[in-house]
C-alpha positions as CSV (number, residue, x, y, z in Angstrom):
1,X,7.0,35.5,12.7
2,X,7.2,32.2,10.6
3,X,7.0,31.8,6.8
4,X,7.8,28.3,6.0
5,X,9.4,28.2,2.8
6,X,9.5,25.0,1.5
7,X,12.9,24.1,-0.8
8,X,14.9,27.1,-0.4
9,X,18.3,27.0,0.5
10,X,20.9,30.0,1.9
11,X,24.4,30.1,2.6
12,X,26.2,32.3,5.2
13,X,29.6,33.2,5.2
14,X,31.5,34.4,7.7
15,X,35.9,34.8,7.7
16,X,36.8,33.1,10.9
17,X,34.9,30.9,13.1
18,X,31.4,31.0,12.5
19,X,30.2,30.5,16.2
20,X,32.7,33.4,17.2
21,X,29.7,36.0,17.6
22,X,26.4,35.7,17.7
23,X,25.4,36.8,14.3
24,X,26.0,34.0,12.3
25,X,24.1,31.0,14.1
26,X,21.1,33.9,14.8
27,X,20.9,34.2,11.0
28,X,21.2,31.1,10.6
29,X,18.4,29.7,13.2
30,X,16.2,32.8,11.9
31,X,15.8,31.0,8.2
32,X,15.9,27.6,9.1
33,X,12.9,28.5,11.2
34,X,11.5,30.1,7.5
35,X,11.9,26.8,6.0
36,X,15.4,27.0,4.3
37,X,18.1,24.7,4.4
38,X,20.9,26.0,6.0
39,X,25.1,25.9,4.2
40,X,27.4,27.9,6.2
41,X,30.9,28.7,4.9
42,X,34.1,29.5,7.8
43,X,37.7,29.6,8.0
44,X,39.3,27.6,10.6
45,X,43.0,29.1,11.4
46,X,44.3,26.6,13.5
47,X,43.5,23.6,11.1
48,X,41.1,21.9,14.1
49,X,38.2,21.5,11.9
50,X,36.8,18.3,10.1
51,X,36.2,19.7,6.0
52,X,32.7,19.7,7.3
53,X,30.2,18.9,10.0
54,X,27.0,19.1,11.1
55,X,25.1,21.3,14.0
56,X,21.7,22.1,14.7
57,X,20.6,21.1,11.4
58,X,23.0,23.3,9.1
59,X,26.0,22.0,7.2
60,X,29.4,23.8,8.4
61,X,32.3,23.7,5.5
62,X,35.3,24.6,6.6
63,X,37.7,26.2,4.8
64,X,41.7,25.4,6.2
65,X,44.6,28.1,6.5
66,X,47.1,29.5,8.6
67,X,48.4,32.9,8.2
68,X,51.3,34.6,10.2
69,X,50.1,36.7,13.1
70,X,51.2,40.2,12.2
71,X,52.4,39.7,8.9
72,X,50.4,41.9,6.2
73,X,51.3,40.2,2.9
74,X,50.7,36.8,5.0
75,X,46.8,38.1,6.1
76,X,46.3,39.8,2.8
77,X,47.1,36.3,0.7
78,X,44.6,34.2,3.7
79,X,42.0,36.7,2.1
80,X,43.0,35.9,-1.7
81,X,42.6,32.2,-1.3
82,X,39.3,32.5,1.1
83,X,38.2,34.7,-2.0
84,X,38.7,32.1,-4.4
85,X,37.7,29.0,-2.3
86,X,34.2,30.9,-1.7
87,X,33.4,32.3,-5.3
88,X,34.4,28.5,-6.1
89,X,32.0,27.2,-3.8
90,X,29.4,29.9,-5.3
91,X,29.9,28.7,-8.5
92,X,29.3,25.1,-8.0
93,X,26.6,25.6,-5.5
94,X,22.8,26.7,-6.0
95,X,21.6,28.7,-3.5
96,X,18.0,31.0,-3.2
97,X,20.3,33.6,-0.3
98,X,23.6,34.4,0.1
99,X,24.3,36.5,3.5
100,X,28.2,37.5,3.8
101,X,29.6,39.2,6.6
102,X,31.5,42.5,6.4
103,X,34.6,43.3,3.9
104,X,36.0,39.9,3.8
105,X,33.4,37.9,2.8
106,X,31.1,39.8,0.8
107,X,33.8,40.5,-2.1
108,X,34.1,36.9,-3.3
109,X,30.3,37.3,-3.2
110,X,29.9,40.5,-5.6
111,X,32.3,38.9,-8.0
112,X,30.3,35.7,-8.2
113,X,27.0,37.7,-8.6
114,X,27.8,38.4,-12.0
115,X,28.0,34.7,-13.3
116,X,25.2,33.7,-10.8
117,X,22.0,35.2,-10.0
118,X,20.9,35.3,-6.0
119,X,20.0,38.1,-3.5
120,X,22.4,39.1,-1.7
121,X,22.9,40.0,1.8
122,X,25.4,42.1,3.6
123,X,26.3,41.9,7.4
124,X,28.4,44.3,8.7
125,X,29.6,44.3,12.1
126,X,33.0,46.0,11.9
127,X,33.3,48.1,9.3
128,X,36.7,47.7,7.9
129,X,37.6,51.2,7.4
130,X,36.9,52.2,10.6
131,X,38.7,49.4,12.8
132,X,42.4,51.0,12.6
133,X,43.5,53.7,14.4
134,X,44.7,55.4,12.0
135,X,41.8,54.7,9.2
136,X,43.0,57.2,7.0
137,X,46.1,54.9,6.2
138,X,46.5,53.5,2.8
139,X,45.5,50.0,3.7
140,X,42.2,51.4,5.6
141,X,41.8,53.4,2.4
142,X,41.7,50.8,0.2
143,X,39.4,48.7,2.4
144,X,37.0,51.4,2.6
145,X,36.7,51.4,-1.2
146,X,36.2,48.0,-1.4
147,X,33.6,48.0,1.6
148,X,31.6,50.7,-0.4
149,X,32.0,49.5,-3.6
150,X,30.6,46.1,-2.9
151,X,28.0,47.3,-0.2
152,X,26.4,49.2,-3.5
153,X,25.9,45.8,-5.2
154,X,24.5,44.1,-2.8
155,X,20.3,43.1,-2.2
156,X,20.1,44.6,1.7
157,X,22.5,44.9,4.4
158,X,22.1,44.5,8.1
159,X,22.9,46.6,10.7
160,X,24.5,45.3,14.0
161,X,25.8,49.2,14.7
162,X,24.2,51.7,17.1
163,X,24.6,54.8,15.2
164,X,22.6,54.2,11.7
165,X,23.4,58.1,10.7
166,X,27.4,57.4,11.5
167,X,27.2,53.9,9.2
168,X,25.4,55.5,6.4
169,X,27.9,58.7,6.0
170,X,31.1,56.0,5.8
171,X,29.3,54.1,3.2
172,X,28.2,57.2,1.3
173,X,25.4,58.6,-0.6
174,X,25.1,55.5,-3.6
175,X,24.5,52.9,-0.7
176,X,22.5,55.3,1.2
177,X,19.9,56.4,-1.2
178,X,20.1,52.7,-3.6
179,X,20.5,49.5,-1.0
180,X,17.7,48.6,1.9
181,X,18.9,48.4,5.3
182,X,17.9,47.0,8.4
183,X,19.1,47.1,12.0
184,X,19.8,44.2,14.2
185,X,21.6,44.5,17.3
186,X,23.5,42.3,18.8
187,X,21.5,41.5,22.3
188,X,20.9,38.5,24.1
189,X,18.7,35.6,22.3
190,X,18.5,34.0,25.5
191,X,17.1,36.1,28.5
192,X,18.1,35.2,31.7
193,X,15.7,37.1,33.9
194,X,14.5,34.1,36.3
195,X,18.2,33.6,37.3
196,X,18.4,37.5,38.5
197,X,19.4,38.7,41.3
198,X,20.0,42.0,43.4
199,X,23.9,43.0,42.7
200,X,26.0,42.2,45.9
201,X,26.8,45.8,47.7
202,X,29.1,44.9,49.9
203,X,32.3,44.4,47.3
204,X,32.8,46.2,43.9
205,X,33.5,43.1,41.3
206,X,34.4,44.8,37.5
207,X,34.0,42.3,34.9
208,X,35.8,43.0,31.8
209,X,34.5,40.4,28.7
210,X,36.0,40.4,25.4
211,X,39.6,40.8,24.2
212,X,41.2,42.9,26.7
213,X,44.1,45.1,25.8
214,X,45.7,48.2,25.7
215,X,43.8,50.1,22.9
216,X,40.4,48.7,25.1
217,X,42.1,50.5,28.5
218,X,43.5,48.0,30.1
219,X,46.0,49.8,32.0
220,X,43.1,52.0,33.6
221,X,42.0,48.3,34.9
222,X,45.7,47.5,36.0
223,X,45.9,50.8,37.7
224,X,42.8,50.6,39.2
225,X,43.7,47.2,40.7
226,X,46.7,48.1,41.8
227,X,44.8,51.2,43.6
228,X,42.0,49.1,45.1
229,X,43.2,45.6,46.1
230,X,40.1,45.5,47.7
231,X,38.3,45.6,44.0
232,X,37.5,42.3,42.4
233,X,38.1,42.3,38.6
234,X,37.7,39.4,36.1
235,X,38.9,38.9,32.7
236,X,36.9,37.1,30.3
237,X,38.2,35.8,27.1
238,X,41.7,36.0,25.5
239,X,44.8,37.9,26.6
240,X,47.0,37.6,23.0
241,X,49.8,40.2,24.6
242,X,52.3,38.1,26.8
243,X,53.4,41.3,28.4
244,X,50.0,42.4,29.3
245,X,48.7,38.9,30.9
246,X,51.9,38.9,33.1
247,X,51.0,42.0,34.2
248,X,47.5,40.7,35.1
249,X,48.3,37.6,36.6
250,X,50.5,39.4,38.8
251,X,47.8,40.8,40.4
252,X,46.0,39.2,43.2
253,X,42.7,40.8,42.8
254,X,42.3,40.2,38.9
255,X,41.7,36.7,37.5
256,X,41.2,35.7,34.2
257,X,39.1,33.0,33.1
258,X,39.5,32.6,29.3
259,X,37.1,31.5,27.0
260,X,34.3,30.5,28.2
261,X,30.7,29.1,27.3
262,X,27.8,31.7,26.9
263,X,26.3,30.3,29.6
264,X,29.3,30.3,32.1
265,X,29.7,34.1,31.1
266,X,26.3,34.6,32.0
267,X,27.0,33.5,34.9
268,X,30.0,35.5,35.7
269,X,28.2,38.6,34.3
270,X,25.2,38.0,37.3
271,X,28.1,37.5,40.0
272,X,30.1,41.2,39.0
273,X,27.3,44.4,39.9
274,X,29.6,46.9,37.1
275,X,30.2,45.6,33.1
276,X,33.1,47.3,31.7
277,X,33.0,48.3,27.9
278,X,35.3,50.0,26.9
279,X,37.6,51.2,23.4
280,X,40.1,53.4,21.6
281,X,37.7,56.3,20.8
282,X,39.9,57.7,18.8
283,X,38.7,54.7,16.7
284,X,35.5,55.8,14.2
285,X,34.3,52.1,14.4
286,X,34.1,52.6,18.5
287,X,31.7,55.5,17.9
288,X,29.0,53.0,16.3
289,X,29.7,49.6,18.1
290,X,27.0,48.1,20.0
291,X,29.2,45.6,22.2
292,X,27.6,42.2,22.9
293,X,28.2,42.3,26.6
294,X,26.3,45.9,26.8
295,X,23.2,44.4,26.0
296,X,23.9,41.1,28.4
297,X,24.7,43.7,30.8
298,X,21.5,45.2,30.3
299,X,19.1,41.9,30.3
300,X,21.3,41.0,33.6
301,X,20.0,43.7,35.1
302,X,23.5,45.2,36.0
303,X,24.8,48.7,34.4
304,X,27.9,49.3,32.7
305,X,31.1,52.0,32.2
306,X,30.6,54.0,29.5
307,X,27.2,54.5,29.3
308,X,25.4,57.7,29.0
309,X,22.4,57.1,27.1
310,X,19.3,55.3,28.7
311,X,21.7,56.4,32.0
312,X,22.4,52.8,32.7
313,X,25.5,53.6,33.4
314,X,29.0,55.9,34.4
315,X,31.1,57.4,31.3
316,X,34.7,58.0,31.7
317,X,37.2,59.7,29.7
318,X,39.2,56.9,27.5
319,X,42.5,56.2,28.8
320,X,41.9,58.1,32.6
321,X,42.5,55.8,34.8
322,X,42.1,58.3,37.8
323,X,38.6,58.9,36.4
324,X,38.1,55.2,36.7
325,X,39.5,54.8,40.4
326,X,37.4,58.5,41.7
327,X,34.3,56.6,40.1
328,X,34.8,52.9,41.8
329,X,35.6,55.4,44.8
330,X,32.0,57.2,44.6
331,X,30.3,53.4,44.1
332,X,32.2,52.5,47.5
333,X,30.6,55.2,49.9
334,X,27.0,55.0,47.5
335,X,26.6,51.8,46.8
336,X,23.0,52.4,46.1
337,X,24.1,53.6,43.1
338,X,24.5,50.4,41.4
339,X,21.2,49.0,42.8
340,X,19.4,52.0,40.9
341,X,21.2,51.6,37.6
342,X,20.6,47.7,37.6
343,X,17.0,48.6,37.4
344,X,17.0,51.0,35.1
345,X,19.5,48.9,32.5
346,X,16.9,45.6,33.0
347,X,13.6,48.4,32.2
348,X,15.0,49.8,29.3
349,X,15.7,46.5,28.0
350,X,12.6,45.1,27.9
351,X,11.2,48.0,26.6
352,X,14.1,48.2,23.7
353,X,16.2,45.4,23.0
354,X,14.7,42.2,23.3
355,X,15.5,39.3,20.8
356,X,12.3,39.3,19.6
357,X,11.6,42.9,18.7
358,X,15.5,42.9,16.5
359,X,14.6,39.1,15.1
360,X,11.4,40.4,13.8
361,X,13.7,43.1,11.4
362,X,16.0,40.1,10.4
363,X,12.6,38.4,9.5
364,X,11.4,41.1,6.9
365,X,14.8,41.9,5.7
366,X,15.0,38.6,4.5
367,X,11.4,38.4,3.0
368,X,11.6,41.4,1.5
369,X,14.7,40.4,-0.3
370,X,13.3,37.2,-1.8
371,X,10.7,39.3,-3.3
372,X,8.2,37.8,-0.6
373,X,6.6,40.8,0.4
374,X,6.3,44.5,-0.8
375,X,8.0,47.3,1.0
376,X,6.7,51.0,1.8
377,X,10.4,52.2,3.0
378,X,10.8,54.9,5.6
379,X,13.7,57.2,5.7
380,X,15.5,58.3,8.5
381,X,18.5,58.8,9.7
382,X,20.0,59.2,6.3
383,X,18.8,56.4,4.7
384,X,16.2,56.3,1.9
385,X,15.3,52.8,2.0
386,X,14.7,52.2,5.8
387,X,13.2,48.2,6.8
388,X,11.5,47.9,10.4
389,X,12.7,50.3,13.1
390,X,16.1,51.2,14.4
391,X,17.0,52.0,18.1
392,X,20.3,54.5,18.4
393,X,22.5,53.8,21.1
């Protein structure tokens, strides 16, 4: 769906590298298709970064500062001066849409919304309140009042979560029953069907993508390594505990590959036949997530661990690693298994959670906020002031 709007302009903010997830350069590509020029405000840590650049057509500023890893009062003052370098940017700036994403972005935004009138946005991936462990601590506390308080000021917010009931009870009954919301989940913009093919049966490969550490079961991967040399298991992305990357490099049959590009992930994710996602449940924030690499897993036609509905894939207890080693065990002597999952992941993405269909929610949200269309909200799941559909997972 295209509206082309001519002379608008939006500006999207995101704490950290814009490009780190999806969600930013999505938004971004959805309203420059709409017609609007594209600002987009990040925070480069490690002081890499030109002031500003240029890609795809949108104008990245950068905004420069270390902070000590670790060190509360050192993370807590990189989020005052962010504050103040965005609501200063706010200020000085005229923009038709501003689009913030989650806690740390979308204060400075609030607070320049009283000097300056423009819709605002809210993304929320990771609700702040819900990422600790322990999110009834002080600090979790506090962020959770601060997520709430601001989420009731904003225009709309947008979904990337799962479990639309479980987001609307954290943010309450004001946000509920006041603020539109859509949902957009975070699955693949690209689809890779033509480069498909059957999963090889004759060796298990695991791939793990994201993060990995202990709070996201990495011993149960280390154990089950260790149990099944025989098991091929690659790490994708960043190991940030020393300890815990000795540990894996030590092992023959686990290899780690780092960063890499989407498409060289793709391509990694078509070579492994089981996708491993996997968190802390006792974290509220893993109850909601919809991980990126579920959805890949799904449009790759290859299931995943910890996956019961759409039975696309095997759910294990958090933290069991003998649950994980009977399970590759089962998948050794029925390998057919895997074949049947495959093809039921790849059917129930096309008929849920294609690009298109969660694009076409970002589309309205953002019309309907401009005041470019007119609304008859639906209510469901808790929320009084539904946009487009929403797909629980």
């Amino acid at each position: 769906m295209k509206q082309i709007l001519q002379n608008r302009k939006a500006l999207l903010i995101r704490m950290g590298a814009y490009d780190m997830t999806q969600a930013i350069s999505r938004a971004a590509a959805t309203l420059q298709e709409m017609g609007y020029d594209i600002t987009i405000l990040s925070m480069d840590i490690h002081n890499n970064k030109s002031d500003e650049e240029e890609v795809n057509g949108w104008k990245i500023l950068w905004y420069h500062h270390q902070y000590k890893s670790g060190n509360k009062l050192s993370f807590l003052w990189a989020w005052l001066c962010w504050w103040i370098w965005v609501i200063r940017h706010i200020r000085n700036g005229k923009y038709d849409l501003v689009q913030a994403s989650n806690l740390e972005s979308i204060v400075p935004c609030v607070l320049a919304k009283y000097t300056k009138n423009f819709p605002l946005v809210l993304d929320v991936r990771d609700p702040w309140g819900m990422v600790g462990s322990n999110s009834k601590s002080l600090m979790m506390r506090i962020f959770k009042g601060l997520e709430c308080r601001a989420a009731a000021r904003v225009d709309g917010i947008v979904l990337s979560q799962g479990l639309v009931d479980r987001i609307g009870i954290y943010f309450g009954k004001k946000v509920r029953r006041n603020i539109p919301v859509v949902q957009v989940l975070n699955v693949p913009g690209k689809d890779m069907a033509d480069d498909y093919y059957p999963p090889n049966l004759d060796q298990i490969r695991v791939n793990f993508s994201g993060h990995i550490s202990y709070v996201r079961n990495a011993q149960a991967f280390i154990d089950l390594a260790k149990s099944k040399p025989e098991v091929q298991i690659d790490i994708i992305g960043e190991v940030r505990d020393l300890k815990l990357k000795e540990a894996l490099k030590s092992l023959s049959n686990v290899k780690i590959y780092g960063r890499v590009s989407f498409d060289e992930s793709m391509k990694l994710l078509s070579q492994a036949n089981i996708i491993a996602v996997t968190y802390d449940s006792s974290t509220e924030v893993a109850i909601v997530s919809s991980a990126n690499k579920m959805f890949e897993a799904m449009m790759m036609s290859r299931p995943y661990l910890i996956a019961e509905k759409y039975d696309v894939g095997w759910a294990i207890p958090y933290g069991d690693s003998q649950a994980l080693i009977n399970l590759i065990s089962d998948l050794q002597e029925n390998p057919k298994q895997i074949e049947e999952k495959a093809q039921r992941a790849r059917k129930v993405y096309i008929e849920n959670f294609t690009w298109e269909k969660q694009k076409t929610n970002l589309t309205v949200m953002y019309r309907y906020v401009m005041g470019d269309i007119h609304i008859n909200f639906s209510k469901c799941a808790g929320w009084s002031k539904l946009l487009g559909s929403f797909q629980s997972v």
